[in-house]
The first five atom37 places (N, CA, C, CB, O) and aatype in JSON, in Angstrom:
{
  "aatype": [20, 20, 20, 20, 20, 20, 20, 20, 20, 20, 20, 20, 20, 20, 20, 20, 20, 20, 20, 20, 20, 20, 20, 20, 20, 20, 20, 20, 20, 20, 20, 20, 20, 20, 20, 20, 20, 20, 20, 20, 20, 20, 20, 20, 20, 20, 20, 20, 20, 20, 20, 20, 20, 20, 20, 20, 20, 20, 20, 20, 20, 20, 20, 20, 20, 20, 20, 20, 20, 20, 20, 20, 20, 20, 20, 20, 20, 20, 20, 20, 20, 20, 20, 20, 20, 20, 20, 20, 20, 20, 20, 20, 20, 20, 20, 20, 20, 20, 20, 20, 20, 20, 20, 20, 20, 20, 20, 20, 20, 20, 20, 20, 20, 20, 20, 20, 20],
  "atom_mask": [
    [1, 1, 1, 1, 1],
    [1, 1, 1, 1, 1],
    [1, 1, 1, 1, 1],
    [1, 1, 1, 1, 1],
    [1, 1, 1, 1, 1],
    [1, 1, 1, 1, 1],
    [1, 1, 1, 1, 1],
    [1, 1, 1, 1, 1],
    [1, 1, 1, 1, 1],
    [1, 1, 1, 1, 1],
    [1, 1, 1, 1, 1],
    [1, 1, 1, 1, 1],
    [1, 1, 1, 1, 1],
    [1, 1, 1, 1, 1],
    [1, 1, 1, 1, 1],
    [1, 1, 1, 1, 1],
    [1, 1, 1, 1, 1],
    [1, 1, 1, 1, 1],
    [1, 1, 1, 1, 1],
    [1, 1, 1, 1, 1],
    [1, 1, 1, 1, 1],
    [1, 1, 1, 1, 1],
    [1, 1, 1, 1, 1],
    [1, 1, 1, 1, 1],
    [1, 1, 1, 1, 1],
    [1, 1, 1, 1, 1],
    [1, 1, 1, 1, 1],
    [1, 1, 1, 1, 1],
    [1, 1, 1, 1, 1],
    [1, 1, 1, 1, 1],
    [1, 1, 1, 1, 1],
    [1, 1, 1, 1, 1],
    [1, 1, 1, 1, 1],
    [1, 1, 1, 1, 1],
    [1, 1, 1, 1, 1],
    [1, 1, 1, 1, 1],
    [1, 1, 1, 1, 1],
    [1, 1, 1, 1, 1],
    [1, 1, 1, 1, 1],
    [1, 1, 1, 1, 1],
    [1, 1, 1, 1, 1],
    [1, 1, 1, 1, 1],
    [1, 1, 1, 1, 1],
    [1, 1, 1, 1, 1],
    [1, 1, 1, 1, 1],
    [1, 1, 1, 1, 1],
    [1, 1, 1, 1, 1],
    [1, 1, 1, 1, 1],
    [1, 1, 1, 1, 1],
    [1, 1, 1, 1, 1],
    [1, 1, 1, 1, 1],
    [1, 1, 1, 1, 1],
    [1, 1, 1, 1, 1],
    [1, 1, 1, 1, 1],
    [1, 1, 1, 1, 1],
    [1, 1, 1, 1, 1],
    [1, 1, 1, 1, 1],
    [1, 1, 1, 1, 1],
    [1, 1, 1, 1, 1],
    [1, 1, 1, 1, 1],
    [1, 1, 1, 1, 1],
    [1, 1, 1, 1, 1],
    [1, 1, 1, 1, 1],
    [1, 1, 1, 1, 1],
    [1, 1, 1, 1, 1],
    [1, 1, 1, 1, 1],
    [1, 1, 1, 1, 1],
    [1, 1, 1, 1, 1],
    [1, 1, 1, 1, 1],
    [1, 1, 1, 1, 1],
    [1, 1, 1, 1, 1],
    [1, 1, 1, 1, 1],
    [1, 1, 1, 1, 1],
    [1, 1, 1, 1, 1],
    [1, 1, 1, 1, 1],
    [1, 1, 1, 1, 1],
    [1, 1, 1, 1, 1],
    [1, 1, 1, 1, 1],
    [1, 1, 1, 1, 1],
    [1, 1, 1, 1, 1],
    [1, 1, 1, 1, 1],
    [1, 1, 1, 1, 1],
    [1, 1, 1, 1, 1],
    [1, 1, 1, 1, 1],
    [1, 1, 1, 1, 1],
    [1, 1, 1, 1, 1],
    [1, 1, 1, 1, 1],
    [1, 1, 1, 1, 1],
    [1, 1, 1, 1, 1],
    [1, 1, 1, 1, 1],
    [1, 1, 1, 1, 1],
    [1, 1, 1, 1, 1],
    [1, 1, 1, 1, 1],
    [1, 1, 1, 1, 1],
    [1, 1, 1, 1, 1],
    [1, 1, 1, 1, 1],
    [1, 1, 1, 1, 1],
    [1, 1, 1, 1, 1],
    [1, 1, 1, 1, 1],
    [1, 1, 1, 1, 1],
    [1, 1, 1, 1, 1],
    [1, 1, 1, 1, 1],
    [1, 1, 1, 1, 1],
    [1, 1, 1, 1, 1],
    [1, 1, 1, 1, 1],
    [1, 1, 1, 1, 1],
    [1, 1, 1, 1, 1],
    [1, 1, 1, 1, 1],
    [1, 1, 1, 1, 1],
    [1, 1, 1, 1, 1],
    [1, 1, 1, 1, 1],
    [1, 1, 1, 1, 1],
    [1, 1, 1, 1, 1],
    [1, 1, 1, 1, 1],
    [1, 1, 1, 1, 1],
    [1, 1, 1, 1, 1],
    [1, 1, 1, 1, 1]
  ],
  "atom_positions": [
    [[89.97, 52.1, 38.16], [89.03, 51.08, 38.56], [87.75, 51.13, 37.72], [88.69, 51.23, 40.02], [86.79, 50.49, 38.14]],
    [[87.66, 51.69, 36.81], [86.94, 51.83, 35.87], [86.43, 50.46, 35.38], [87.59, 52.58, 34.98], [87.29, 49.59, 35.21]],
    [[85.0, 50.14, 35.11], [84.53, 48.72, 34.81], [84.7, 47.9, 35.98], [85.28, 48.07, 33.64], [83.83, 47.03, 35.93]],
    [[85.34, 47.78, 36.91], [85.48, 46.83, 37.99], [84.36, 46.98, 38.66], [86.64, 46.96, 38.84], [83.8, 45.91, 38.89]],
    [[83.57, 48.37, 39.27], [82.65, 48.26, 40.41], [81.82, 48.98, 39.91], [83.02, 48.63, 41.76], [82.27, 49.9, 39.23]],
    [[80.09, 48.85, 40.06], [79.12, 49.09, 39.44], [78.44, 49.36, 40.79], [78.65, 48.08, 38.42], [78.71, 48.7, 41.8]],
    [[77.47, 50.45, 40.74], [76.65, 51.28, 41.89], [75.29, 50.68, 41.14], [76.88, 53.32, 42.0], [74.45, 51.56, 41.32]],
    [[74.79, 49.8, 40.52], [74.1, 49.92, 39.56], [72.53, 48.81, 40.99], [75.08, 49.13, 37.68], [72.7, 48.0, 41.9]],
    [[71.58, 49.29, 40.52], [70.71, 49.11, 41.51], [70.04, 48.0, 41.05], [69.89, 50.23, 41.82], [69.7, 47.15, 41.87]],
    [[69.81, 47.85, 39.92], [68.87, 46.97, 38.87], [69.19, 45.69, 39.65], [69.36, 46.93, 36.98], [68.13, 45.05, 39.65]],
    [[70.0, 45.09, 40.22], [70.25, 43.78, 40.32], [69.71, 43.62, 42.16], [72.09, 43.42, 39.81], [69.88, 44.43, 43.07]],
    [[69.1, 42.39, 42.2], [68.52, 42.15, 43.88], [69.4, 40.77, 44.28], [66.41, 41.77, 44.03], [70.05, 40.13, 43.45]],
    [[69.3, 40.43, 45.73], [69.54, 39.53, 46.18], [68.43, 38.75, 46.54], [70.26, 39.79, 46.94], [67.55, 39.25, 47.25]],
    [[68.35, 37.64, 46.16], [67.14, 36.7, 47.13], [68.17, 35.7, 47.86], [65.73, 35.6, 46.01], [69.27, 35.35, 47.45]],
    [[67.63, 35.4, 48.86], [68.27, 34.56, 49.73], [67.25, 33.43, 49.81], [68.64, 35.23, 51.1], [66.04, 33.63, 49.79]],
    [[67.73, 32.41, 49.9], [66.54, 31.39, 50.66], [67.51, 30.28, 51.4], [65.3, 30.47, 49.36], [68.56, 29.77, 51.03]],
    [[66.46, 30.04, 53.0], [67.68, 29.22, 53.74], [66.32, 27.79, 54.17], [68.69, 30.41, 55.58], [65.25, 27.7, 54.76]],
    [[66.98, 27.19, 53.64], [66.24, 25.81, 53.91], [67.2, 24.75, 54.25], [65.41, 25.29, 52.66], [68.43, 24.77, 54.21]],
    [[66.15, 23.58, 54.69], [66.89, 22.14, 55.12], [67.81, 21.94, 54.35], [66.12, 20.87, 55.09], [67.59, 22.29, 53.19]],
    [[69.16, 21.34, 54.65], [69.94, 20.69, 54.14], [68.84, 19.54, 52.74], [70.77, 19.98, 55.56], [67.65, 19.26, 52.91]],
    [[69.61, 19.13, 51.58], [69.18, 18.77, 50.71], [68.34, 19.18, 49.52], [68.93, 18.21, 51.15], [68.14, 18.69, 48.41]],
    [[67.86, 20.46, 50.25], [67.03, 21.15, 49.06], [67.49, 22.25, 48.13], [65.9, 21.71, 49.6], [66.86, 22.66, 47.16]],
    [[68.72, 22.71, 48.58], [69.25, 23.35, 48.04], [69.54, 23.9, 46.29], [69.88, 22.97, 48.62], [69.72, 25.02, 45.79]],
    [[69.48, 22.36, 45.65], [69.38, 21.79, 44.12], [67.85, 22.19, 43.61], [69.63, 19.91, 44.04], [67.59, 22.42, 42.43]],
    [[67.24, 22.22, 44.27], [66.26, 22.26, 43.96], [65.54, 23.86, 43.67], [65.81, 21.45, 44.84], [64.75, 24.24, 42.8]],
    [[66.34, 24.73, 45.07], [66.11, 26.13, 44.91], [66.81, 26.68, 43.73], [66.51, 26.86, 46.12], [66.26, 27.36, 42.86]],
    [[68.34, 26.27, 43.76], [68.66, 26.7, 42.34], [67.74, 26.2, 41.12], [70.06, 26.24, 42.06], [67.08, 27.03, 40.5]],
    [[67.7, 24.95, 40.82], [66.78, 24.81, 39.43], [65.75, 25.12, 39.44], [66.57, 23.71, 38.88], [65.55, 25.19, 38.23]],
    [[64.44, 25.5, 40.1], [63.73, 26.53, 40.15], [63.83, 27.93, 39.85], [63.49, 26.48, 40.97], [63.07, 28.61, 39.17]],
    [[65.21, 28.39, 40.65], [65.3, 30.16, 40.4], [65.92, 30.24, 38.47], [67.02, 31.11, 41.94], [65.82, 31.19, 37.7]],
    [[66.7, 28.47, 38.14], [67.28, 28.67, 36.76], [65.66, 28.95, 35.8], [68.38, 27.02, 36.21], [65.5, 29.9, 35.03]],
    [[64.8, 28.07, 36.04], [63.65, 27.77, 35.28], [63.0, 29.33, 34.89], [62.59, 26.74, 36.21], [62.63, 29.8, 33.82]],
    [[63.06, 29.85, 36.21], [62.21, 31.21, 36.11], [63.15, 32.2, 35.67], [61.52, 31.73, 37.53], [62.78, 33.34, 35.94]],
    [[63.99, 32.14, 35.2], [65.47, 33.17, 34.61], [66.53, 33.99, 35.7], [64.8, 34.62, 33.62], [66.8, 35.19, 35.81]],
    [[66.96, 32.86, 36.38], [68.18, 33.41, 37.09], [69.78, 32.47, 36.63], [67.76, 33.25, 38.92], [70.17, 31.3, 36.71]],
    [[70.01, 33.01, 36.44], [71.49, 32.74, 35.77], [72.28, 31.23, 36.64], [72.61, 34.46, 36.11], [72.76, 30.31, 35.97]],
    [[72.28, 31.23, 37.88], [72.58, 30.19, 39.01], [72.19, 30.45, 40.48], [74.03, 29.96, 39.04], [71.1, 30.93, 40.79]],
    [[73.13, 30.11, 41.34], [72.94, 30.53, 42.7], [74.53, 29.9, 43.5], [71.27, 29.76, 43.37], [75.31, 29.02, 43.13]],
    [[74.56, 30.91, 44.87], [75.46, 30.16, 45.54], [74.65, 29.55, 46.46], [76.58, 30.87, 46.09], [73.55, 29.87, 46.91]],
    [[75.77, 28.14, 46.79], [74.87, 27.18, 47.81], [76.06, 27.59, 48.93], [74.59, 25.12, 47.33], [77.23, 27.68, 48.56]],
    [[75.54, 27.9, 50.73], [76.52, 28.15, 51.66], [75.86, 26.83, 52.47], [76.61, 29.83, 52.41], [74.7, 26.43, 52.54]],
    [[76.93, 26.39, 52.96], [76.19, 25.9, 54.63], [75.79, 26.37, 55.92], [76.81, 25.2, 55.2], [76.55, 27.23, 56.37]],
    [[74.88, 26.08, 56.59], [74.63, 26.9, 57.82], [74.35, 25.53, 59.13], [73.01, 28.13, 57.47], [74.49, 24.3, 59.19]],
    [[73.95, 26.51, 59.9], [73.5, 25.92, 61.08], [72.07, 26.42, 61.82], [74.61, 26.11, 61.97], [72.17, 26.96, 62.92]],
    [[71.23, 26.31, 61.45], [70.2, 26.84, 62.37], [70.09, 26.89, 63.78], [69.28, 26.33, 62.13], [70.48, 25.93, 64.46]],
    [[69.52, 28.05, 64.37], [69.72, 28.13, 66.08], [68.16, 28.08, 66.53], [70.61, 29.79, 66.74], [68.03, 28.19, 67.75]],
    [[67.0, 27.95, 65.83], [65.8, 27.02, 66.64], [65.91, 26.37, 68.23], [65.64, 25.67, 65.73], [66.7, 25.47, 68.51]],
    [[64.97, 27.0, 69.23], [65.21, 25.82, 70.09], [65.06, 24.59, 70.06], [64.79, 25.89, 70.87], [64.0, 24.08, 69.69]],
    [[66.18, 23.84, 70.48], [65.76, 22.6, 70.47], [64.84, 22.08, 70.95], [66.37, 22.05, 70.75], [64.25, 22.75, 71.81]],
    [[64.27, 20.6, 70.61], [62.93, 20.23, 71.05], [63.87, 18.87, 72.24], [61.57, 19.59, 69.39], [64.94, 18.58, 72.77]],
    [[62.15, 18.38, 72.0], [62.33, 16.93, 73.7], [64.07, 16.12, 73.25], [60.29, 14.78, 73.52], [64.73, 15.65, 74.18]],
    [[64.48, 16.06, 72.17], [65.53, 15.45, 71.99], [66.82, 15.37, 72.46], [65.6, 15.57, 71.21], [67.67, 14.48, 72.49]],
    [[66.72, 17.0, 72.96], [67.88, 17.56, 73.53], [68.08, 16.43, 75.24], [67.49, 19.59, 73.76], [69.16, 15.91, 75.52]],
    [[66.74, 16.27, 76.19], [66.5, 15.82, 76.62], [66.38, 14.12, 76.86], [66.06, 16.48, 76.52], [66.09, 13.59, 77.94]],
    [[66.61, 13.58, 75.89], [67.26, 12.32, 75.26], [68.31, 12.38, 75.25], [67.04, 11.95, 74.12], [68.76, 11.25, 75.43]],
    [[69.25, 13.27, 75.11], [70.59, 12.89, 75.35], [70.86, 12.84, 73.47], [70.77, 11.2, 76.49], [71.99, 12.55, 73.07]],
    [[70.03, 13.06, 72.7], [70.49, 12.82, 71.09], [70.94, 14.22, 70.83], [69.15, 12.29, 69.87], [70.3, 15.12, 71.38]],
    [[71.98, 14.56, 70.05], [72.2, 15.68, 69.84], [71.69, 16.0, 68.16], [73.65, 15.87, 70.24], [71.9, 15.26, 67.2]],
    [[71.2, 16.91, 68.16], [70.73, 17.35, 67.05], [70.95, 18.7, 66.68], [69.57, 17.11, 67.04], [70.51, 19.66, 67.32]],
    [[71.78, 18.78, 65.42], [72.01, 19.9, 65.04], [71.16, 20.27, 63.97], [73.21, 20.01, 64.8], [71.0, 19.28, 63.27]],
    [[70.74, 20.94, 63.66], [69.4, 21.71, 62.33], [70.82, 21.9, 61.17], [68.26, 24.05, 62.99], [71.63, 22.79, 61.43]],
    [[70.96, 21.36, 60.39], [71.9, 21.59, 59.2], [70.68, 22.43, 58.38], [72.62, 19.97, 58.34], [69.48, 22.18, 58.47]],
    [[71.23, 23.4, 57.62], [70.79, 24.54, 56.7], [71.55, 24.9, 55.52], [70.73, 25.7, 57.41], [72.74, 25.18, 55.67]],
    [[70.95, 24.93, 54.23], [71.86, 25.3, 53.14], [70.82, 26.88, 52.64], [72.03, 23.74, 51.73], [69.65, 26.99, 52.27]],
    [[71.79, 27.78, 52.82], [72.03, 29.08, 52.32], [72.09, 29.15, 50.86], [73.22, 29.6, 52.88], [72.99, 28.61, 50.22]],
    [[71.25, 29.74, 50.4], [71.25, 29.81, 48.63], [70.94, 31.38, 48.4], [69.81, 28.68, 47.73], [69.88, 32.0, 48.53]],
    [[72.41, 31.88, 47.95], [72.28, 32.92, 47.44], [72.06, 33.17, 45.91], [73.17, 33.43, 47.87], [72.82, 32.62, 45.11]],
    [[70.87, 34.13, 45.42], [70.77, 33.87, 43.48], [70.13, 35.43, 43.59], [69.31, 32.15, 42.51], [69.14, 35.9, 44.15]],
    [[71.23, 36.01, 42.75], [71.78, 37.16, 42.35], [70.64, 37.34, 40.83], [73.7, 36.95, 42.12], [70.96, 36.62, 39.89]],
    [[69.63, 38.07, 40.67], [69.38, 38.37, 39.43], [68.76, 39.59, 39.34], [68.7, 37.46, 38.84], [68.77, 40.22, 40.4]],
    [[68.03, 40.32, 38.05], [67.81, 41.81, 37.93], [66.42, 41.97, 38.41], [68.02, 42.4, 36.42], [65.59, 41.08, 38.58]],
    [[66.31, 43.03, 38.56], [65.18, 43.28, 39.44], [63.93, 43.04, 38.9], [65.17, 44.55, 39.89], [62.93, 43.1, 39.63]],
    [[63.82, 42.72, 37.51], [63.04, 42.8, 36.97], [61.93, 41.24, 36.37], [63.72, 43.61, 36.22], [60.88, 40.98, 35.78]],
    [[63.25, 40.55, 37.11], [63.17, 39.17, 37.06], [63.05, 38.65, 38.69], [64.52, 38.59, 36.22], [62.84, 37.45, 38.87]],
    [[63.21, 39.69, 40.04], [62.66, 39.08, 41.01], [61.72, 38.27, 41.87], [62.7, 39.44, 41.17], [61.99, 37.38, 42.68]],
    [[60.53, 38.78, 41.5], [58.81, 38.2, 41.64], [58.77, 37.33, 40.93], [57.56, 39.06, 41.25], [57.76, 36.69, 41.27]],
    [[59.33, 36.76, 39.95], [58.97, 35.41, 38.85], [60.06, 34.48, 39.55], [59.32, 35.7, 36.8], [59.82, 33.28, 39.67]],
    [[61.19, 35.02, 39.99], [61.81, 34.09, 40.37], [61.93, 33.56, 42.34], [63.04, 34.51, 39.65], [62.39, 32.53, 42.83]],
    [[61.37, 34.68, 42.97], [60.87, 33.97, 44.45], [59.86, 33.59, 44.13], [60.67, 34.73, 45.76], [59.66, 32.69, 44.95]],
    [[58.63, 33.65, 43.2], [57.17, 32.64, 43.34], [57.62, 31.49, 43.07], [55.85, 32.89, 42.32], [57.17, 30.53, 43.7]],
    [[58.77, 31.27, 41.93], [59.03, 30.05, 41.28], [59.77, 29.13, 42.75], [60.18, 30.37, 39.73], [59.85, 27.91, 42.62]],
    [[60.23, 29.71, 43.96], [61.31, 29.09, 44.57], [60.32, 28.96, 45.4], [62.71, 29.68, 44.91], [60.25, 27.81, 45.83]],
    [[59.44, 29.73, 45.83], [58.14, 29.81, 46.71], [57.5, 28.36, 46.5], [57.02, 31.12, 46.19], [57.36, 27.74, 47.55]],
    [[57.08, 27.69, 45.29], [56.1, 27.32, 44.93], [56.67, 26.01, 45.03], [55.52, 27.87, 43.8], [56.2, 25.14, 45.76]],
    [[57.92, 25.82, 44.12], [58.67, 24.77, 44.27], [59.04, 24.23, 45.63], [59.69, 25.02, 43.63], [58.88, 23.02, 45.54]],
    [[59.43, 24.51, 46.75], [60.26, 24.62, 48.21], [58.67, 24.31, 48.95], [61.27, 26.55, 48.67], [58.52, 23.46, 49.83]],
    [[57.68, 25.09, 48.47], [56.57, 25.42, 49.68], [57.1, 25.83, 50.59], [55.77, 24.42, 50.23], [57.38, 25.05, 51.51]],
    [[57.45, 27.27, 50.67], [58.0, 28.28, 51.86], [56.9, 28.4, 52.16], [58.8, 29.63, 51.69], [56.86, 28.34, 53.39]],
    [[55.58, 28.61, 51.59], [54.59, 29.43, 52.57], [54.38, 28.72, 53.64], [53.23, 29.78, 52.04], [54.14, 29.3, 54.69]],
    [[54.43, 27.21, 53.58], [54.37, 25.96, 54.79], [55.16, 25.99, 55.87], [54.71, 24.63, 54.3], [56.36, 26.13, 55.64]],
    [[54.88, 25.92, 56.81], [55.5, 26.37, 58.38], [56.83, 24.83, 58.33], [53.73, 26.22, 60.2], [56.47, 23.65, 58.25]],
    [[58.55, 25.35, 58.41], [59.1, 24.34, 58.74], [60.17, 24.52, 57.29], [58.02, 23.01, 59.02], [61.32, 24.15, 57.53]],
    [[59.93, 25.05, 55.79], [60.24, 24.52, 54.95], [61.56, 25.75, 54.4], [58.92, 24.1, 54.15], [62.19, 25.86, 53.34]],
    [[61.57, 26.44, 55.55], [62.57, 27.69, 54.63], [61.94, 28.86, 55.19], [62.44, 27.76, 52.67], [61.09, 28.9, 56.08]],
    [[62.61, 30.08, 54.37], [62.58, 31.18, 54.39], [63.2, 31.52, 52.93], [63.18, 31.64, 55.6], [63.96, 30.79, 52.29]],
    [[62.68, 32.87, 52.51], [63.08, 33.63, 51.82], [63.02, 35.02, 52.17], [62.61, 33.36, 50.91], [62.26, 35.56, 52.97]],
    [[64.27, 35.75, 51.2], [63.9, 37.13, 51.2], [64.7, 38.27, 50.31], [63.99, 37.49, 52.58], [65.78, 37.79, 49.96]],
    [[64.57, 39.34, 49.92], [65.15, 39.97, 49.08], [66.23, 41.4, 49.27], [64.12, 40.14, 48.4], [65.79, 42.43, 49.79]],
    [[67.31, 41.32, 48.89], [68.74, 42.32, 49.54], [68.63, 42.9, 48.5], [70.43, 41.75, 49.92], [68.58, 42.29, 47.43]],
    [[68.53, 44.8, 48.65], [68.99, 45.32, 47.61], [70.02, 45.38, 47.48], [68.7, 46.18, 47.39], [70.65, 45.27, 48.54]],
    [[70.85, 45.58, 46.2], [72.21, 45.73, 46.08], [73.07, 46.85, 45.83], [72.46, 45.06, 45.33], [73.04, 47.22, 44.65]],
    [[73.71, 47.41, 46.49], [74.02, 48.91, 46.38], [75.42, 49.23, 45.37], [74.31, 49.48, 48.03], [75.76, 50.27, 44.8]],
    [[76.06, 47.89, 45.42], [77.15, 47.78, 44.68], [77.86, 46.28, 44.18], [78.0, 48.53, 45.44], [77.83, 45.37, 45.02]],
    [[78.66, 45.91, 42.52], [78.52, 45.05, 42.33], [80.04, 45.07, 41.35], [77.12, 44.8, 41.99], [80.6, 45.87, 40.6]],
    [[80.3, 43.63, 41.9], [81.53, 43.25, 40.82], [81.42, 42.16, 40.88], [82.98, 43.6, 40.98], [80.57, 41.72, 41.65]],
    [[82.31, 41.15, 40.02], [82.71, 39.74, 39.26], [81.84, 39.79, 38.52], [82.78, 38.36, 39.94], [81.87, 38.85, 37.73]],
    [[80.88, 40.59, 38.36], [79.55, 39.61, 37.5], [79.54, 40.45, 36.11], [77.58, 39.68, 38.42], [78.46, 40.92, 35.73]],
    [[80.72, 40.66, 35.34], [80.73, 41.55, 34.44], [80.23, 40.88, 33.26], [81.97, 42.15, 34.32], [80.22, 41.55, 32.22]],
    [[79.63, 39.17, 33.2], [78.99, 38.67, 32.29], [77.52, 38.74, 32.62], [79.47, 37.45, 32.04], [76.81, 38.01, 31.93]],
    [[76.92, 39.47, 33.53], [75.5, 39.84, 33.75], [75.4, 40.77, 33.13], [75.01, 40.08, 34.97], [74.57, 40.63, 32.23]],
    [[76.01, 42.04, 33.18], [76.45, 43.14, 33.03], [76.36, 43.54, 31.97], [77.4, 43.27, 33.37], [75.91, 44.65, 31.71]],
    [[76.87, 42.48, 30.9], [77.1, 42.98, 29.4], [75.63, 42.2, 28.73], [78.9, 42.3, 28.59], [74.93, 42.67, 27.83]],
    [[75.49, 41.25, 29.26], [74.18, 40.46, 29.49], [72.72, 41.81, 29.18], [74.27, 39.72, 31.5], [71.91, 41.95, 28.26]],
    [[72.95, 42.5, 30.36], [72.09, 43.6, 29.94], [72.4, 44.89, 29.33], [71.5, 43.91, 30.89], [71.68, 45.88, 29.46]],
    [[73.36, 44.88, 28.76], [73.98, 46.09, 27.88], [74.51, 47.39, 28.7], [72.79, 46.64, 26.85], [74.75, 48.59, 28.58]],
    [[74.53, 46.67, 29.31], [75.73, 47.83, 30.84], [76.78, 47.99, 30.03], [76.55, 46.89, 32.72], [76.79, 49.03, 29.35]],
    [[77.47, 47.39, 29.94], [79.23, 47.62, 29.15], [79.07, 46.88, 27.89], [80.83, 46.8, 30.13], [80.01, 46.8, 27.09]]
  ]
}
């Protein structure tokens, strides 16, 4: 299994989970500031509901999950860039946050990218 799995620490996770539609936007931001891409997931947010529920309208909070995988060294340039773009600091617009990574495969074109293999 040699080359397949990497213990290698250098690389972080940022997550950011915002409204449905913005998703495009978190990726080309995290591309601008040097992250390679991102995955887009779907979610569901669990917020209490507000007076609507009470209307009889059903409302579900749709959420797109953006996972963007880059080196650690490129983290802080690339959540200010998603920060700034998104306006997370604004109450309503997202969240972000950062996963260390303890172990890593498929990404053996990052890898060679930074002279790992």
């Amino acid at each position: 299994m040699k080359g397949e799995f990497t213990v290698d620490e250098s690389f972080k996770l940022i997550v950011t989970i915002v409204n449905k539609g913005k998703a495009s936007k978190v990726v080309a931001a995290g591309k601008r500031a040097g992250a390679e891409g991102g995955t887009i997931l779907l979610g569901r947010g669990t917020a209490k509901r507000s007076f609507l529920d009470l209307l009889g309208i059903n409302f579900e909070p749709e959420k797109e999950i953006i996972l963007t995988l880059v080196k650690e060294d490129k983290v802080n340039d690339v959540l200010q860039v998603i920060i700034d773009e998104i306006k997370l600091n604004k109450p309503g617009n997202g969240i972000g946050f950062v996963i260390n990574i303890k172990g890593l495969t498929g990404v053996i074109h990052l890898l060679r990218m930074q002279g790992g293999i």
